[in-house]
LUMLO-117154 format. One line per field, with one value per residue (C-alpha): residue number from 1; x, y, z. Coordinates in pm, 1 decimal. Example, Ala and Ser with C-alpha at 12.3 -4.5 7.8 and 13.67 -1.06 7.14 Angstrom:
% LUMLO-117154
num 1, 2;
X 1230.0, 1367.0;
Y -450.0, -106.0;
Z 780.0, 714.0;
END
This chain:
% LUMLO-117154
num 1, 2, 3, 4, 5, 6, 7, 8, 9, 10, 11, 12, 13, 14, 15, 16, 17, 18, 19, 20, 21, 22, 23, 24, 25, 26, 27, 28, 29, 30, 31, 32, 33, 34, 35, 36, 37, 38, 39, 40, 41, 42, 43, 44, 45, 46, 47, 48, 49, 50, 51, 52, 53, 54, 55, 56, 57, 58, 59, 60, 61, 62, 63, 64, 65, 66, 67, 68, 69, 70, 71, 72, 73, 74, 75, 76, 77, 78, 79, 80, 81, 82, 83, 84, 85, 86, 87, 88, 89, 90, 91, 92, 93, 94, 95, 96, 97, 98, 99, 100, 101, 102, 103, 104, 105, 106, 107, 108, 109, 110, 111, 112, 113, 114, 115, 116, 117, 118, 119, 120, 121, 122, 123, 124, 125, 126, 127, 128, 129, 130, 131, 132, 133, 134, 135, 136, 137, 138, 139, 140, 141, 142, 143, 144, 145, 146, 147, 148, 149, 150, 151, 152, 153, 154, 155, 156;
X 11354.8, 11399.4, 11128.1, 11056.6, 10764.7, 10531.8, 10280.2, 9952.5, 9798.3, 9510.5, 9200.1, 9120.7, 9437.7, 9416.9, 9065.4, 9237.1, 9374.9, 9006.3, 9045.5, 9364.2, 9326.1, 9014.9, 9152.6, 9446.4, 9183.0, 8970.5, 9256.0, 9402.7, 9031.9, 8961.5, 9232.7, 9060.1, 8715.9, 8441.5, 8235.1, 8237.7, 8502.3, 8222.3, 8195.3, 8302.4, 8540.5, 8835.6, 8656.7, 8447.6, 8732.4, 8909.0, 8604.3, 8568.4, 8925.3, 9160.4, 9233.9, 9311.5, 9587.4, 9667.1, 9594.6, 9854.7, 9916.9, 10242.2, 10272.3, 10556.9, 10618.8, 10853.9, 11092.8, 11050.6, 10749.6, 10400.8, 10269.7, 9981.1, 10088.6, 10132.4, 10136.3, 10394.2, 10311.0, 10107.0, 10076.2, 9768.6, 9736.4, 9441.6, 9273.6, 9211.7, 9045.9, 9037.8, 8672.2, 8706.1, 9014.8, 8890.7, 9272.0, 9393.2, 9699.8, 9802.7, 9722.4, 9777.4, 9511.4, 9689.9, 10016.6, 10053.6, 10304.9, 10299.5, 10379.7, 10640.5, 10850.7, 10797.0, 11102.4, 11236.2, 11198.6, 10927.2, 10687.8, 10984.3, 11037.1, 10631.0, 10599.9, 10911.9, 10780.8, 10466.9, 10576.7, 10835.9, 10507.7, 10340.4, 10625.3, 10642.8, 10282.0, 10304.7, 10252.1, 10502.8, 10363.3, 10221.1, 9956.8, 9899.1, 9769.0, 9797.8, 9589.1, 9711.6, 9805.1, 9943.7, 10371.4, 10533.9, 10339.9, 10377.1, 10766.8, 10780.8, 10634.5, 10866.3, 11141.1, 11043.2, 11028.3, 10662.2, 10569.2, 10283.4, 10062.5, 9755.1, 9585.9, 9242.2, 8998.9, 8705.9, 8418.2, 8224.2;
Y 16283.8, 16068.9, 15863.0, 15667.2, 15329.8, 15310.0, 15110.4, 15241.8, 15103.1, 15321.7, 15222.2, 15606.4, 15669.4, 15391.4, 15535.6, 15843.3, 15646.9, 15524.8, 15779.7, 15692.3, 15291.6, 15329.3, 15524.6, 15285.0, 14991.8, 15119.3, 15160.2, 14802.0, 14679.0, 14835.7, 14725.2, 14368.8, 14466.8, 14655.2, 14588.6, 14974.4, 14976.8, 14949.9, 15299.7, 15245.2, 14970.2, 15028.3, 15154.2, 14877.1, 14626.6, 14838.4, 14827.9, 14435.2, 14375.6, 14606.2, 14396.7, 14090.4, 13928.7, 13959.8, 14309.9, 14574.9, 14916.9, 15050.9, 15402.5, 15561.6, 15956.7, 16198.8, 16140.3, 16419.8, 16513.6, 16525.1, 16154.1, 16129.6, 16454.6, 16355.1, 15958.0, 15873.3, 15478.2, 15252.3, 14862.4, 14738.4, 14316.4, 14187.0, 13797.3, 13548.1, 13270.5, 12939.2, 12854.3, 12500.7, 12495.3, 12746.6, 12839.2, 13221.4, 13428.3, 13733.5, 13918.9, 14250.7, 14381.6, 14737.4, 14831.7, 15216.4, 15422.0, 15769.3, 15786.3, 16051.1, 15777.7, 15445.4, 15247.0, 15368.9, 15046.1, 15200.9, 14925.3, 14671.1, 14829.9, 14860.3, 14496.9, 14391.8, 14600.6, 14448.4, 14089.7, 14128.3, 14252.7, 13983.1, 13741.0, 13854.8, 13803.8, 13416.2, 13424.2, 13267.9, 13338.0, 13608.8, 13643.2, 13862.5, 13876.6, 13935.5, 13985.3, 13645.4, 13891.3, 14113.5, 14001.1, 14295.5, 14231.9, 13864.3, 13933.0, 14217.3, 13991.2, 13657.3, 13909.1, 13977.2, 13581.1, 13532.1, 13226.1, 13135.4, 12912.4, 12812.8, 13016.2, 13108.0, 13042.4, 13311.9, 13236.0, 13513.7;
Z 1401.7, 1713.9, 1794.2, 2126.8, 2138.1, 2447.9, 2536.8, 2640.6, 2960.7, 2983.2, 2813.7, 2791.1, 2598.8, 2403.5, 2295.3, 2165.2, 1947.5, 1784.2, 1463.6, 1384.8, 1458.8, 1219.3, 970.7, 908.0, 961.4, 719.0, 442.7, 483.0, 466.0, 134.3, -25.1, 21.9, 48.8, -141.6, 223.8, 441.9, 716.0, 1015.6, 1191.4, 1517.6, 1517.2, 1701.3, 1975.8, 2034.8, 1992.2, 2224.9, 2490.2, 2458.8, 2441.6, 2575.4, 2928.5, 2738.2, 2739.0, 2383.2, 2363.7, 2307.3, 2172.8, 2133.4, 1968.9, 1823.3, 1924.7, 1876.9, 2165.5, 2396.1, 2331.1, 2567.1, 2559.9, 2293.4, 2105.3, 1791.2, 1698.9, 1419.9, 1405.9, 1630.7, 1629.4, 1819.1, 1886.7, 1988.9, 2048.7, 1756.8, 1854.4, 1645.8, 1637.0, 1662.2, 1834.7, 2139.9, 2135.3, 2159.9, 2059.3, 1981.3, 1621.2, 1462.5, 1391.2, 1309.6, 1237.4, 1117.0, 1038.5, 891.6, 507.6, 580.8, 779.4, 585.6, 520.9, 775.2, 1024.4, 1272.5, 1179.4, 1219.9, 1587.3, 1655.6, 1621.5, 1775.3, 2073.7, 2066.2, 2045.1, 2332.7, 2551.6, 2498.9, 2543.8, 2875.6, 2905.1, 2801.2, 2433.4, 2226.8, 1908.2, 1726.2, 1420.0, 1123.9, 800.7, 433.7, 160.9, -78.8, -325.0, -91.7, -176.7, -43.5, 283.2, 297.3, 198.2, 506.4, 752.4, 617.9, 684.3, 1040.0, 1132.3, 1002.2, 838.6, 646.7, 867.1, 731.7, 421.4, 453.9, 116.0, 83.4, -173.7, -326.2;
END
C-alpha cells in the first residue's frame, strides 16, 4: 500500500481526528501512568491550540483515497512551554501509526513531515518524550536526530 502525508489545516478536520488522537494518547499514557487518560483531551488541546504556531497534524492515508477516509498514522505537535523560561517550541504530543504498518518508516516520514512544517514556520527545534525506561523509544528518536536534553525526575 501507497501512502501519501498531509497536513490538516482545518480545525474541523483535525477534530475528526479526536478518537483516534485519544486513543493513541491514552495507550502511550498508560504505559507510564496508572492516572485515567482524561476524556476529552485531544479535543480540547485541539480547541486551545490548533492556530499555534507549534501546532501540526500530519496524517498518513492511503494515496488516492478521499481525504480523512481512513487514517493509517498521524503525528500531531503542539506548544511546550518552559515554565520559568516563558520559551515555546514544538512537541509531539502524538505520533500513531497503525500496528499493521509498523516498521515500516511511516512514523519516521510523519515526523519528518511535521518538523519540515514547522521549520518553515520558524522553529528550529523540535521536542518529544520518553518514558526513562522506554529504550526502544529513546533509541528510535536518537536515530531520527533526537538528543536527550534535559531528564525530567517525578516523585511518587
Amino acid at each position: 500500500m501507497k501512502l501519501q502525508l498531509r497536513h490538516v489545516t482545518s480545525l474541523e478536520e483535525a477534530l475528526a481526528q479526536s478518537a483516534l488522537l485519544d486513543a493513541s494518547a491514552a495507550e502511550f499514557h498508560a504505559q507510564y501512568s496508572d492516572a485515567p487518560y482524561p476524556a476529552g483531551g485531544a479535543e480540547r488541546c485541539l480547541r486551545q491550540h490548533f492556530q499555534a504556531p507549534e501546532c501540526v497534524l500530519v496524517v498518513a492515508e492511503e494515496q488516492g483515497a478521499a481525504p480523512g477516509s481512513r487514517v493509517w498514522g498521524l503525528c500531531f505537535t503542539g506548544p511546550f512551554t518552559d515554565p520559568l523560561l516563558g520559551t515555546t517550541q514544538p512537541m509531539v504530543l502524538v505520533l500513531h501509526v497503525d500496528p499493521s504498518l509498523r516498521h515500516r518508516g511511516v512514523a519516521r516520514e510523519l515526523i519528518a513531515h511535521a518538523d519540515g512544517l514547522l521549520f518553515v514556520r520558524g522553529h528550529a527545534t523540535l521536542a518529544a518524550r520518553a518514558g526513562h525506561n522506554d529504550d526502544a523509544l529513546i533509541s528510535m528518536g536518537e536515530r531520527w536526530g533526537f538528543v536527550r536534553a534535559w531528564e525530567l525526575m517525578v516523585r511518587e
